[in-house]
C-alpha positions, 0 to 999 in steps of 0.5 A: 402225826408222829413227833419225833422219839427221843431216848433218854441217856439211862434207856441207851443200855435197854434199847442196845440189848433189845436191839442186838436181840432183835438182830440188829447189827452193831453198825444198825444200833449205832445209827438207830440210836445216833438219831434218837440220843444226841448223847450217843451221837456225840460219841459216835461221831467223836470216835469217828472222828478220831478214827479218820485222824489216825488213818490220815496221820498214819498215811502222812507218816508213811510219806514225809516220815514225820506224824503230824504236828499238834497244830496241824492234828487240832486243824485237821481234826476241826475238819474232819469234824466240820463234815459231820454237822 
């Protein structure tokens, strides 16, 4: 049987430098390591999360001429997040 395989916060760096030498992309290492860290899925998602904000920010700009409120980002950004759990 196979139990699940966890990597410890201090390894992260280890494991990125044999991955990228194994020919792993940037992309591939995130979602390797975004399974095996919770540290390190944390921030993945975190950055897509605001990533996702900005794009949607920027196109509502374009159209109504006014960015977001901070009450209508915080609500957005609880439903961007809500999609990744």
């Amino acid at each position: 049987m196979i139990e699940k395989l966890r990597v410890p916060d201090e390894d992260i760096p280890g494991w990125m430098q044999t991955l990228r030498e194994g020919g792993f992309t940037d992309a591939e290492i995130d979602t390797i390591l975004s399974n095996l860290n919770q540290t390190y899925s944390n921030e993945i998602i975190k950055g897509q999360v605001e990533t996702e904000l900005i794009k949607i920010n920027n196109e509502i700009r374009e159209k109504r001429g006014v960015a977001l409120s901070d009450t209508e980002r915080n609500a957005l950004r609880k439903g961007i997040e809500s999609r990744f759990r």
